[in-house]
N, CA, C and O atoms as a GROMACS GRO file, in nm:
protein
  428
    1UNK      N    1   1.181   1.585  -1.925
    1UNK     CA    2   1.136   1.449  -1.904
    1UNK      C    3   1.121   1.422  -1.754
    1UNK      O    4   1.199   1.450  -1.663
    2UNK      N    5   1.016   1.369  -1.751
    2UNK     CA    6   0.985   1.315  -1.610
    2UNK      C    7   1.090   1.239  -1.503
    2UNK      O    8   1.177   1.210  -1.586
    3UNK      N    9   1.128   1.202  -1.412
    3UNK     CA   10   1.251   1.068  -1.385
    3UNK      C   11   1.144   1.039  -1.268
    3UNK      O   12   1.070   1.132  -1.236
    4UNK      N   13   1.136   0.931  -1.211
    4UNK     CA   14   1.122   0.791  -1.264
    4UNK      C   15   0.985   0.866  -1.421
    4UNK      O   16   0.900   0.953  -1.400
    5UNK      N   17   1.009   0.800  -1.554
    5UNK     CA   18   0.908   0.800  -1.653
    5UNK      C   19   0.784   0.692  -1.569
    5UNK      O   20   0.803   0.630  -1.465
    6UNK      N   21   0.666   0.696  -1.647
    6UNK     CA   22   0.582   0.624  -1.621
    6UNK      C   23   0.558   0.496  -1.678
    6UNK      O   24   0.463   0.419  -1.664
    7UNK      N   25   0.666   0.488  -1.744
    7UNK     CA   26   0.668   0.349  -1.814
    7UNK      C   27   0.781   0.255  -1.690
    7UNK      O   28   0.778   0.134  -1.666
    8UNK      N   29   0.850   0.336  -1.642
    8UNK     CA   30   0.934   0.290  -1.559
    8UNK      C   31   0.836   0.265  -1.405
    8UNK      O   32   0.832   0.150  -1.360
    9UNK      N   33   0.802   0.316  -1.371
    9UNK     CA   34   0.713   0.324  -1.279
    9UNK      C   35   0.573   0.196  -1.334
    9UNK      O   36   0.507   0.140  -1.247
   10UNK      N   37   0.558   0.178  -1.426
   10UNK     CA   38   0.457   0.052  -1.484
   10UNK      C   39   0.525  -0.061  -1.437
   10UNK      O   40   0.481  -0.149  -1.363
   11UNK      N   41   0.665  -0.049  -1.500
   11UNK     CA   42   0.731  -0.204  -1.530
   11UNK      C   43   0.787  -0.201  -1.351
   11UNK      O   44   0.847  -0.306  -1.327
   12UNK      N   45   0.782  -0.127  -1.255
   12UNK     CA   46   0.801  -0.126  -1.104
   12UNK      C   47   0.649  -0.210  -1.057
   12UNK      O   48   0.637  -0.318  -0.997
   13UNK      N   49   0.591  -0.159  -1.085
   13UNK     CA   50   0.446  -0.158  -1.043
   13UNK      C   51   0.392  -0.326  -1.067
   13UNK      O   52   0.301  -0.368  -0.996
   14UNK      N   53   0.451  -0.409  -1.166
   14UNK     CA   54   0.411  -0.564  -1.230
   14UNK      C   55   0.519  -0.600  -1.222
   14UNK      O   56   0.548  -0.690  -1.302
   15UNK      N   57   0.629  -0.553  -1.128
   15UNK     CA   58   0.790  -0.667  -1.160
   15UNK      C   59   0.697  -0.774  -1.087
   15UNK      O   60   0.770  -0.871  -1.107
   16UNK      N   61   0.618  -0.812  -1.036
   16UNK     CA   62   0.565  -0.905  -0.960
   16UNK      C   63   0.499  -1.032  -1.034
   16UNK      O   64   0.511  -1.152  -1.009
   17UNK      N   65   0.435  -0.973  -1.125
   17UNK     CA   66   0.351  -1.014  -1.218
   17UNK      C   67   0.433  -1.107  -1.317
   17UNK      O   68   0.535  -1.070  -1.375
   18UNK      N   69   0.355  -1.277  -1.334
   18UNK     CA   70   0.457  -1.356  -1.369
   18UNK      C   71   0.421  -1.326  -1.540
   18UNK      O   72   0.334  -1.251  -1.586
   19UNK      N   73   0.498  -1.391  -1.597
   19UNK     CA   74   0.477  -1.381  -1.757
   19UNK      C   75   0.349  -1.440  -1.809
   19UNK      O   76   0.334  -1.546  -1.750
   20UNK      N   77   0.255  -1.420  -1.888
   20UNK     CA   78   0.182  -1.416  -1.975
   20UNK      C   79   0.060  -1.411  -1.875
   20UNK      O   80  -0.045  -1.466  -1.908
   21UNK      N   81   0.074  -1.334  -1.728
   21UNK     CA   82  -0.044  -1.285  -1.643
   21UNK      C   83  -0.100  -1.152  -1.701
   21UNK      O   84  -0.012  -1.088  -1.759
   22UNK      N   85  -0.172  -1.118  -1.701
   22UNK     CA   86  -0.298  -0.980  -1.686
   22UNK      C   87  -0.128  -0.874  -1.601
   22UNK      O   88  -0.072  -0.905  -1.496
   23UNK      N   89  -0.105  -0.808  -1.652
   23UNK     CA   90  -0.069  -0.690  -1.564
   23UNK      C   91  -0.140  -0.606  -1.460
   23UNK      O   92  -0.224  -0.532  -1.511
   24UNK      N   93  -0.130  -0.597  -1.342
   24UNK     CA   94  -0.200  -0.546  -1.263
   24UNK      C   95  -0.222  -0.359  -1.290
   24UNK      O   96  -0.333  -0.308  -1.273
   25UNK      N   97  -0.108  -0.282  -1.331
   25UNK     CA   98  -0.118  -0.191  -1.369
   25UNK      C   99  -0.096  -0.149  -1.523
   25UNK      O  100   0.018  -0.127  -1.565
   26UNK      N  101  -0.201  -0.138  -1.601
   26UNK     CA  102  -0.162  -0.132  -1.753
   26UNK      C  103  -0.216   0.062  -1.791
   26UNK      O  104  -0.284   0.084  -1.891
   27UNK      N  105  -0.182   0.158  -1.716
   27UNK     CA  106  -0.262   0.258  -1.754
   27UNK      C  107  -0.157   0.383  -1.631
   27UNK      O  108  -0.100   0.360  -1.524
   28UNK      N  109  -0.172   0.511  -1.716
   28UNK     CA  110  -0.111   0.591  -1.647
   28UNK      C  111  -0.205   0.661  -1.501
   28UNK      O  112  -0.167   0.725  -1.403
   29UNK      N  113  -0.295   0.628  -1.530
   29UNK     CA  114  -0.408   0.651  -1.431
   29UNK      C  115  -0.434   0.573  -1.312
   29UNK      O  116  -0.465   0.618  -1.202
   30UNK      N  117  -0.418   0.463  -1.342
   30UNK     CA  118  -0.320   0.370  -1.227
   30UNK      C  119  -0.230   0.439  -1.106
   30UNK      O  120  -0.254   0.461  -0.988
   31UNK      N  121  -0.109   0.463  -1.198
   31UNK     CA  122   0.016   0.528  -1.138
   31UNK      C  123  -0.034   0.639  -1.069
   31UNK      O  124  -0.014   0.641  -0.948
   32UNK      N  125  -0.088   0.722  -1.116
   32UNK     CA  126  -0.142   0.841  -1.059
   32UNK      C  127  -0.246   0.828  -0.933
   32UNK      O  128  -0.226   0.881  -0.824
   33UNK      N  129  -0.351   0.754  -0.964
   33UNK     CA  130  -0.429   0.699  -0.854
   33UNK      C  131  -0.357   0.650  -0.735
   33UNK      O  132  -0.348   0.726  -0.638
   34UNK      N  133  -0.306   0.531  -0.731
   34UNK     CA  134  -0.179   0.508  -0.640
   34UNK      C  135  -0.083   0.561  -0.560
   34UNK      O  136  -0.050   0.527  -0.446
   35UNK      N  137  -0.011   0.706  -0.674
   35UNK     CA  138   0.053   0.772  -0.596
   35UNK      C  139  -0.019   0.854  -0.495
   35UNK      O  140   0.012   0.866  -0.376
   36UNK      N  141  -0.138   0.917  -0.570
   36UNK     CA  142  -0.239   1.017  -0.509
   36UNK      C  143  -0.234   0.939  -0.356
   36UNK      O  144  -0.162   0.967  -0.260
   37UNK      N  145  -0.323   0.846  -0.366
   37UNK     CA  146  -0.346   0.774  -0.254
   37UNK      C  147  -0.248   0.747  -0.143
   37UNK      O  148  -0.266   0.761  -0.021
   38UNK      N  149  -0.156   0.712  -0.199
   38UNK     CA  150  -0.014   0.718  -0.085
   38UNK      C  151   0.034   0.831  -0.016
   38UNK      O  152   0.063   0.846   0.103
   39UNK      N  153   0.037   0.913  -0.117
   39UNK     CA  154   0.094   1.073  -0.077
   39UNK      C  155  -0.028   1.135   0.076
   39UNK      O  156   0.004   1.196   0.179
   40UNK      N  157  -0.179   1.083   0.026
   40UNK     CA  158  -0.233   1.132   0.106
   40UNK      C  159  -0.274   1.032   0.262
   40UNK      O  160  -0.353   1.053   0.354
   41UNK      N  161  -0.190   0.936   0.237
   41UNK     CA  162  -0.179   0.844   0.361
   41UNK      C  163  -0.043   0.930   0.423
   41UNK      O  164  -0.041   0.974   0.538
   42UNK      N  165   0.056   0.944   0.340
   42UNK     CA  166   0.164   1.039   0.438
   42UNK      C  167   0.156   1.174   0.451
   42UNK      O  168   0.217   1.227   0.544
   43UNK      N  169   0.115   1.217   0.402
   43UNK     CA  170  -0.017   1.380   0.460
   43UNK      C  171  -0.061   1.339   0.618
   43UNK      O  172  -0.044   1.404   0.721
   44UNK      N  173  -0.116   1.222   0.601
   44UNK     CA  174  -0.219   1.154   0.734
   44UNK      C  175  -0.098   1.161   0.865
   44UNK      O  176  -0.106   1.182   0.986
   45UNK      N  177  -0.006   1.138   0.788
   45UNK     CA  178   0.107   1.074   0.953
   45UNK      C  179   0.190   0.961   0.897
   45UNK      O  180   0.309   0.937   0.916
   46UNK      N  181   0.110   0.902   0.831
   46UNK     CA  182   0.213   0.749   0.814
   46UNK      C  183   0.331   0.749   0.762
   46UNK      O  184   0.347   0.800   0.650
   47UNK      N  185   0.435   0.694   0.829
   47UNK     CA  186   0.571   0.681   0.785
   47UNK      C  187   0.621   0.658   0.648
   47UNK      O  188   0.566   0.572   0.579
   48UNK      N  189   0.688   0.704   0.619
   48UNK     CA  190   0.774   0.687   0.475
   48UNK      C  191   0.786   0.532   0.503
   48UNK      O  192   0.786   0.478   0.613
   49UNK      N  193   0.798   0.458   0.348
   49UNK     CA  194   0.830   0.390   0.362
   49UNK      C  195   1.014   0.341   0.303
   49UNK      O  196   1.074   0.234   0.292
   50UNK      N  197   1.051   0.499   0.276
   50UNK     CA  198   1.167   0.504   0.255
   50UNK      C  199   1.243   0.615   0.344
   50UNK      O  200   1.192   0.719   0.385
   51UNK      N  201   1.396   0.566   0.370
   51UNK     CA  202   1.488   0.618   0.504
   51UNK      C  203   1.478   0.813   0.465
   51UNK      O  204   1.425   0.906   0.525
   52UNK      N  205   1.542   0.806   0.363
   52UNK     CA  206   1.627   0.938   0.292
   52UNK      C  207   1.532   0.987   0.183
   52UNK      O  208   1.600   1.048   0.101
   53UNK      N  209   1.427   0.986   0.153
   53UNK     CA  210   1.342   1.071   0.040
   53UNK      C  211   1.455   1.170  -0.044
   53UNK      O  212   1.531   1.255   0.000
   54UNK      N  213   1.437   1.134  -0.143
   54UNK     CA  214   1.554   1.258  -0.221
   54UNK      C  215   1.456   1.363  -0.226
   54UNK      O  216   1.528   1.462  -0.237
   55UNK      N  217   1.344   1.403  -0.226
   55UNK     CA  218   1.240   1.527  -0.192
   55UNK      C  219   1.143   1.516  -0.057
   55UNK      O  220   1.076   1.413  -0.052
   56UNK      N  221   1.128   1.610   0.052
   56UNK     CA  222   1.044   1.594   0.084
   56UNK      C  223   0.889   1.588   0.119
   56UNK      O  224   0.830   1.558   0.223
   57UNK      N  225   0.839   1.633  -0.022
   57UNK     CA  226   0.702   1.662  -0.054
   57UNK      C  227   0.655   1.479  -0.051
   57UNK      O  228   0.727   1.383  -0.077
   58UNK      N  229   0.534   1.481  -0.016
   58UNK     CA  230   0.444   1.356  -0.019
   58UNK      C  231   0.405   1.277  -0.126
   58UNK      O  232   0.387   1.155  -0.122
   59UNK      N  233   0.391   1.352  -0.223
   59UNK     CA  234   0.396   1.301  -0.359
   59UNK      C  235   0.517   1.210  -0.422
   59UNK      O  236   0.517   1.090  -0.450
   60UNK      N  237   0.643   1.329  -0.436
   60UNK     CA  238   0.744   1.256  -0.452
   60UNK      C  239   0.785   1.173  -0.393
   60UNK      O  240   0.872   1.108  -0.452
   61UNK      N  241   0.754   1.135  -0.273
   61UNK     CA  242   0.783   1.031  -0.140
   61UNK      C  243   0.727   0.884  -0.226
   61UNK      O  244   0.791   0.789  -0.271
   62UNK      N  245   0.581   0.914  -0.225
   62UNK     CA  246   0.522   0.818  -0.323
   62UNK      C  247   0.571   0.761  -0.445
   62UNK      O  248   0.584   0.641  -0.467
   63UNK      N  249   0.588   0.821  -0.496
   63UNK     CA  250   0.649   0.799  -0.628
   63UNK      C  251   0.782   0.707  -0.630
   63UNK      O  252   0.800   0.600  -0.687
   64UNK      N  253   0.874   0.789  -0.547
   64UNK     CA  254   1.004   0.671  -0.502
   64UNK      C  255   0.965   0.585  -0.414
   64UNK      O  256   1.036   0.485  -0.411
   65UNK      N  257   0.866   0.586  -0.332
   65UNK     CA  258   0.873   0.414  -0.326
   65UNK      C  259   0.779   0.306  -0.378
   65UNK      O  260   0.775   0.188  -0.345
   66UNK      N  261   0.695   0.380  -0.478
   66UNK     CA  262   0.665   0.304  -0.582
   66UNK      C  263   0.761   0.264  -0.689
   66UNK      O  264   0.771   0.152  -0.740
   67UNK      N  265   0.806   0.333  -0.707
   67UNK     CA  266   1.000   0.308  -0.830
   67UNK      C  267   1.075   0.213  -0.738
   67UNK      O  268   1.128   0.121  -0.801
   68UNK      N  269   1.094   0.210  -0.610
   68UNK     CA  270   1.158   0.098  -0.549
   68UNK      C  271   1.110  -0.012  -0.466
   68UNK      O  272   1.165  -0.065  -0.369
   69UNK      N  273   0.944  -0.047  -0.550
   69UNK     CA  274   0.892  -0.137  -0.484
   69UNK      C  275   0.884  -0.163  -0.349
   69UNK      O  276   0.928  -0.267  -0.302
   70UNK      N  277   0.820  -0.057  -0.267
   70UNK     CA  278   0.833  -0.059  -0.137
   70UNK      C  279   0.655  -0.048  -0.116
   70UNK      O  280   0.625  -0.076   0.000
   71UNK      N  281   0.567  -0.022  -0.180
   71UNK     CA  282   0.435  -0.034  -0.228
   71UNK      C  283   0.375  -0.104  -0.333
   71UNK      O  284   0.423  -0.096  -0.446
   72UNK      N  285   0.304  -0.153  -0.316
   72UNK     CA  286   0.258  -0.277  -0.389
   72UNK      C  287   0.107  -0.177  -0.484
   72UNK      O  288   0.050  -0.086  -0.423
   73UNK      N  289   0.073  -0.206  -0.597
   73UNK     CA  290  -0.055  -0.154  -0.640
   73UNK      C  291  -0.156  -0.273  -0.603
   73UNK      O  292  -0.085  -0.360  -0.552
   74UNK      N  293  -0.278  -0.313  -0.606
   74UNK     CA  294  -0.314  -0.474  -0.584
   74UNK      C  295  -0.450  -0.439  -0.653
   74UNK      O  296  -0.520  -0.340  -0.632
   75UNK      N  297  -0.469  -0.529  -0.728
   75UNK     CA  298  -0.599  -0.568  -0.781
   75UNK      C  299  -0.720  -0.579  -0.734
   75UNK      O  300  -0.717  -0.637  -0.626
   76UNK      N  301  -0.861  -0.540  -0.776
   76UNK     CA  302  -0.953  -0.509  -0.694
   76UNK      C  303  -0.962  -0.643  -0.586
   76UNK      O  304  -0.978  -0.639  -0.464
   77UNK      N  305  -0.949  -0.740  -0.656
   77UNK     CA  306  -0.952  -0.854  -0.579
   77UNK      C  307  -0.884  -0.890  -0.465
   77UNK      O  308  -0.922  -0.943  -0.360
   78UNK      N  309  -0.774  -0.852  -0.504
   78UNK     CA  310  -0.592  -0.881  -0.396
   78UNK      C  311  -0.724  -0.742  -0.272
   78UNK      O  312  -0.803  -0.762  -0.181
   79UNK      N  313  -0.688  -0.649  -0.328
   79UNK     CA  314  -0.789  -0.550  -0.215
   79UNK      C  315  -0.906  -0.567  -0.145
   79UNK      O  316  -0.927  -0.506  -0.040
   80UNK      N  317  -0.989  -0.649  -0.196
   80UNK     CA  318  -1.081  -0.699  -0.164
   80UNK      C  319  -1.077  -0.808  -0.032
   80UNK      O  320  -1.158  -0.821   0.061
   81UNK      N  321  -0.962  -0.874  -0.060
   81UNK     CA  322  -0.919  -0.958  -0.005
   81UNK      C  323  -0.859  -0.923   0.155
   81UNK      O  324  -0.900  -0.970   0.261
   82UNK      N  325  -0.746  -0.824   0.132
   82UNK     CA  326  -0.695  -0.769   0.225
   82UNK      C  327  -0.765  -0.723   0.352
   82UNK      O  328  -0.743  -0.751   0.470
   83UNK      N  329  -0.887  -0.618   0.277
   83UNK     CA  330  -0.978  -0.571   0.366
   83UNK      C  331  -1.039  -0.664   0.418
   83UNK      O  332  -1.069  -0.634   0.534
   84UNK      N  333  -1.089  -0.815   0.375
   84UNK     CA  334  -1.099  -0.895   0.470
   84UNK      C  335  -1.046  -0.975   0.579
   84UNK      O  336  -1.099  -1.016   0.682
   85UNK      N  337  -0.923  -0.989   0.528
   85UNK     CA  338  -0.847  -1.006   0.638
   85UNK      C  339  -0.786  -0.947   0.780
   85UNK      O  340  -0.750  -0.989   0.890
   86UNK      N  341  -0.804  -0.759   0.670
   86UNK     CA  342  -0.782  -0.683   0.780
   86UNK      C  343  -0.905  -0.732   0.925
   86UNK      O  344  -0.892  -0.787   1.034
   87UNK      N  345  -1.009  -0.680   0.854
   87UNK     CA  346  -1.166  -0.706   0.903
   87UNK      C  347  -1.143  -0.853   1.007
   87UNK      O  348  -1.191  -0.853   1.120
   88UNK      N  349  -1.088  -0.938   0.970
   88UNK     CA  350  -1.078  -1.064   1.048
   88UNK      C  351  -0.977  -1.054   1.173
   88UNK      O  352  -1.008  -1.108   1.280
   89UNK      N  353  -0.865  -0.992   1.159
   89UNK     CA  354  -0.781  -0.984   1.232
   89UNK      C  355  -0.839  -0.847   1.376
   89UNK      O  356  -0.832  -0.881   1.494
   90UNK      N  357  -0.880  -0.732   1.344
   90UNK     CA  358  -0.966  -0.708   1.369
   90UNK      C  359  -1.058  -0.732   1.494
   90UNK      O  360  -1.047  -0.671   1.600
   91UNK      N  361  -1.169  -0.851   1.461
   91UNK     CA  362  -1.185  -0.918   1.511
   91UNK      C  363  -1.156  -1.014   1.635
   91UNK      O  364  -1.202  -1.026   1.749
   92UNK      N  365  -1.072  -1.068   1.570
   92UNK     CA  366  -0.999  -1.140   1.628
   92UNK      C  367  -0.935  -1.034   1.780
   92UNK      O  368  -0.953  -1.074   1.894
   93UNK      N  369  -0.885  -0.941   1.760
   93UNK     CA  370  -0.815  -0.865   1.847
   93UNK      C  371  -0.881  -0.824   1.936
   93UNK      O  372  -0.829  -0.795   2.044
   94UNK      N  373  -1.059  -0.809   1.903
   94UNK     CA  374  -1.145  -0.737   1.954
   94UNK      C  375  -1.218  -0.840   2.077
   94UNK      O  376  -1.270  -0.796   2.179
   95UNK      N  377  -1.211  -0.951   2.048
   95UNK     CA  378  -1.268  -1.085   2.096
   95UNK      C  379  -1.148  -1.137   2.208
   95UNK      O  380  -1.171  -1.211   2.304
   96UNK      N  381  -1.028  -1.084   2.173
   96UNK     CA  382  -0.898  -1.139   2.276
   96UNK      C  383  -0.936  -1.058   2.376
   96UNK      O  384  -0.997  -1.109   2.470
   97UNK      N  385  -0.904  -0.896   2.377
   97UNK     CA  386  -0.944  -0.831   2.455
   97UNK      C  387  -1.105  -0.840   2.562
   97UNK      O  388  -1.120  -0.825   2.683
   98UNK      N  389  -1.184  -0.866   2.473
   98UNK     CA  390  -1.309  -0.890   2.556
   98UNK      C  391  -1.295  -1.052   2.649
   98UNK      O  392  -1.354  -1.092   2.749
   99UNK      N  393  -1.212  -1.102   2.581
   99UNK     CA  394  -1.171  -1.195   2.698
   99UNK      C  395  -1.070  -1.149   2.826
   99UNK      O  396  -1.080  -1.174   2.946
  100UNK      N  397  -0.988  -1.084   2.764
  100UNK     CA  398  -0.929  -1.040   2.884
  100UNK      C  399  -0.971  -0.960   3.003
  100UNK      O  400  -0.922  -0.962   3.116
  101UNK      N  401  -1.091  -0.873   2.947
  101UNK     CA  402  -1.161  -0.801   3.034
  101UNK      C  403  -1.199  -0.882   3.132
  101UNK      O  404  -1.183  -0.878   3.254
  102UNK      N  405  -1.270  -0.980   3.036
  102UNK     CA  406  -1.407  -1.054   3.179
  102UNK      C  407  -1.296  -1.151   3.278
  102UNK      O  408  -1.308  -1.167   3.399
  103UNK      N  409  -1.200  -1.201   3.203
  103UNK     CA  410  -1.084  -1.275   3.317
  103UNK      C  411  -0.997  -1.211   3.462
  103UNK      O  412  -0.960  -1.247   3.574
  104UNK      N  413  -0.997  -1.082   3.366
  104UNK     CA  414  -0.958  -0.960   3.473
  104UNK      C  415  -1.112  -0.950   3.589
  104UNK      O  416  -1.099  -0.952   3.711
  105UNK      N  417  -1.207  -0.943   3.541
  105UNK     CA  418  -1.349  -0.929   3.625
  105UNK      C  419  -1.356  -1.034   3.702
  105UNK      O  420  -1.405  -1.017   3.813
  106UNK      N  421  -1.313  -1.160   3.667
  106UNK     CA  422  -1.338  -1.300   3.737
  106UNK      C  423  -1.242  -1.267   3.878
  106UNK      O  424  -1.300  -1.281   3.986
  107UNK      N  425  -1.124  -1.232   3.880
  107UNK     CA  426  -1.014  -1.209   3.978
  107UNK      C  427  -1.092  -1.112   4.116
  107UNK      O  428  -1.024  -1.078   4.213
   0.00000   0.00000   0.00000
């Protein structure tokens, strides 16, 4: 048997999700997609988002901190969303700096 199961890893995945909402993750393909995706963000470099990994392969990394809610799955929408905000902030950062340039130029 698997540990975390994937039913366990479901009911991790929607502890969020209030009662009689749409579950955000209803499918084992989900779980898998998700982990995939994580594992290959910490392939990339990016930090665990857990101290002590009880394995250190990337996968399993994923997996426990999807089991301890330390990754969120999000709905095309919630994602949709994000990336705009990312996109705005972004922005925003890109527009501070170009001010700072030309203030620095004014001196």
């Amino acid at each position: 048997m698997l540990h975390p199961s994937y039913s366990d890893l479901m009911k991790a995945a929607n502890s969020e999700v209030e009662t009689g909402e749409t579950p955000i993750v209803n499918s084992r393909y989900s779980i898998v997609l998700a982990t995939a995706k994580r594992a290959r963000q910490l392939i990339d470099g990016v930090e665990p988002l857990i101290e002590k990994p009880r394995c250190p392969k990337p996968l399993s990394i994923a997996v426990e901190e999807l089991e301890n809610s330390k990754i969120h799955i999000l709905s095309e929408e919630e994602a949709a969303a994000a990336l705009e905000r990312k996109k705005e902030k972004e922005a925003q950062r890109a527009a501070m700096a170009e001010e700072m340039i030309s203030f620095d130029e004014e001196d």
